[in-house]
DODOFI-276307 format. One record per residue (C-alpha): residue number from 1; x, y, z. Coordinates in pm, 1 decimal. Layout:
DODOFI-276307
ATOM   drenlum       east      north         up
ATOM       NUM          X          Y          Z
...
//
This chain:
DODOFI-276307
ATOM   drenlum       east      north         up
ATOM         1    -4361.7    -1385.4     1356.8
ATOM         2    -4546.9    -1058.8     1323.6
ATOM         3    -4738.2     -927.2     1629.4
ATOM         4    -4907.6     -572.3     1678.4
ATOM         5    -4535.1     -441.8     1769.5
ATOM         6    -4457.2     -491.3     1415.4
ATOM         7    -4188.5     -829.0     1298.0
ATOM         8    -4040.0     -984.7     1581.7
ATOM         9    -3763.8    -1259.5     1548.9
ATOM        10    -3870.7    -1460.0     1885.2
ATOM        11    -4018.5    -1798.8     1745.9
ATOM        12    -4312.4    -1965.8     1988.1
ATOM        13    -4281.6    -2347.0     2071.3
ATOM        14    -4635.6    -2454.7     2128.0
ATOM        15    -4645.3    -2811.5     2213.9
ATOM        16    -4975.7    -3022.2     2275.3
ATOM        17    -5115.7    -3109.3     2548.1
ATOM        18    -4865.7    -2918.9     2736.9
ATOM        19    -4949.1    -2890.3     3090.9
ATOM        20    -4695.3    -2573.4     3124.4
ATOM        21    -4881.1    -2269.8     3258.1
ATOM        22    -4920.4    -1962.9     3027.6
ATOM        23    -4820.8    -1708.0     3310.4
ATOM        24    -4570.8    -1854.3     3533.1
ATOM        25    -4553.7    -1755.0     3893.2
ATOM        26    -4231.1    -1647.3     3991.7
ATOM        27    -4307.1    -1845.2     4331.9
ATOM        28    -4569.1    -2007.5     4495.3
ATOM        29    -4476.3    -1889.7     4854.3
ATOM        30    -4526.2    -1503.6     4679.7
ATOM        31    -4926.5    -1638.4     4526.5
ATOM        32    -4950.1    -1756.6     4889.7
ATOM        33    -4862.6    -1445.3     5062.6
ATOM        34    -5081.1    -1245.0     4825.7
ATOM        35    -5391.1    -1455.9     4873.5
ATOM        36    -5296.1    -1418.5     5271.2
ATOM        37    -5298.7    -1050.3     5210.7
ATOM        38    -5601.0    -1061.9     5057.6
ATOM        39    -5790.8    -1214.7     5339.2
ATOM        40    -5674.7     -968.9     5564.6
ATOM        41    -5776.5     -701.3     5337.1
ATOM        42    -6102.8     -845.5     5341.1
ATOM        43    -6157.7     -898.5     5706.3
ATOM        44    -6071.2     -561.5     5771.9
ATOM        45    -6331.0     -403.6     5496.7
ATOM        46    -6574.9     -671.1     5588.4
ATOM        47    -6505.0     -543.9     6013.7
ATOM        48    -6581.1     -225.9     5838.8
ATOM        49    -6918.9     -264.5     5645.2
ATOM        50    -7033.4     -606.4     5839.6
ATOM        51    -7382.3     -342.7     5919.2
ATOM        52    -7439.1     -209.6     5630.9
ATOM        53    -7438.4     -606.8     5518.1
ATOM        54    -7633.6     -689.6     5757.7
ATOM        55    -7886.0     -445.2     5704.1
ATOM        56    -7878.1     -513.4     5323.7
ATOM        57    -7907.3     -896.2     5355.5
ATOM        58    -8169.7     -835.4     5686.4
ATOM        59    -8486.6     -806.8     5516.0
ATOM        60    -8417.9    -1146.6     5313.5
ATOM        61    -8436.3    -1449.9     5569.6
ATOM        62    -8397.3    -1696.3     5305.8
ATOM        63    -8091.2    -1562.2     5116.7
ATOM        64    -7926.3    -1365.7     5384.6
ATOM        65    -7648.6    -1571.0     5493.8
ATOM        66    -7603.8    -1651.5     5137.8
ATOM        67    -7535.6    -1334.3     5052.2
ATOM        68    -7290.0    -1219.3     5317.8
ATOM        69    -7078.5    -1533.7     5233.5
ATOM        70    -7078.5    -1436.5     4872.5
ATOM        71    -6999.6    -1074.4     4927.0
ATOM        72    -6691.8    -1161.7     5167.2
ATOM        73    -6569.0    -1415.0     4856.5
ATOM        74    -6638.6    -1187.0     4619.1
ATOM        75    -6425.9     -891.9     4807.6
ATOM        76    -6132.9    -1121.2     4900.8
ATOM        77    -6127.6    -1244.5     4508.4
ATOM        78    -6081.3     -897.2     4381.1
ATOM        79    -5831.4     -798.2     4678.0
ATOM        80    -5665.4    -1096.2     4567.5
ATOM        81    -5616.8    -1060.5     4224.2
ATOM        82    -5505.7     -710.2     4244.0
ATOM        83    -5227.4     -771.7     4498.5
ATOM        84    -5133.0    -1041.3     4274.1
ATOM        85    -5139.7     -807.7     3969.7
ATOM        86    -4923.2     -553.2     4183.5
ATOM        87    -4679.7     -761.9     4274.6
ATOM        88    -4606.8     -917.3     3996.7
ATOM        89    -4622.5     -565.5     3811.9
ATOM        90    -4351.3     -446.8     4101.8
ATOM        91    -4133.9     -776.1     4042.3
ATOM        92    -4118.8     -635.1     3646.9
ATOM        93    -4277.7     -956.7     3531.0
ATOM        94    -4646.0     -821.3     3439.3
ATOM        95    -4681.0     -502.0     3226.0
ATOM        96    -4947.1     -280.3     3244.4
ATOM        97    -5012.1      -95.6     2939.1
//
């Protein structure tokens, strides 16, 4: 098998309809932890710009709850994946680069 690397002599076993996961996670209670982390991350930026929200979303009576939800998903999604990303990058599994 030839990848950008240059020849390689690992062989891939691809079977179908294989419900194996591409990416394993080393363990769940580690995805849990991160996603935990996460939230807290998020609570304490959202303690943190909750006016400026507020102020943003004020004006908009139809949408506003709407979009302070979405924001506080949104923020806790990205805190999320990049714990995730770190750890797994600290653990060795995931390289960057």
């Amino acid at each position: 098998m030839t990848n950008a690397r240059g020849p390689s002599s690992e062989t891939i076993e691809e079977t179908a309809g294989s419900d194996a996961c591409v990416c394993s996670i080393g363990n769940t209670v580690e995805h849990y932890i991160s996603g935990i982390l996460g939230l807290v991350a998020t609570l304490v930026v959202g303690v943190q710009v909750y006016p400026w929200l507020q102020a943003v979303a004020g004006p908009s009576s139809y949408l506003g709850s709407t979009w302070l939800v979405f924001s506080f998903a949104a923020v806790w999604l990205v805190c999320w994946i990049v714990l995730e990303v770190a750890w797994e990058w600290r653990a060795g599994r995931v390289h960057l680069l």
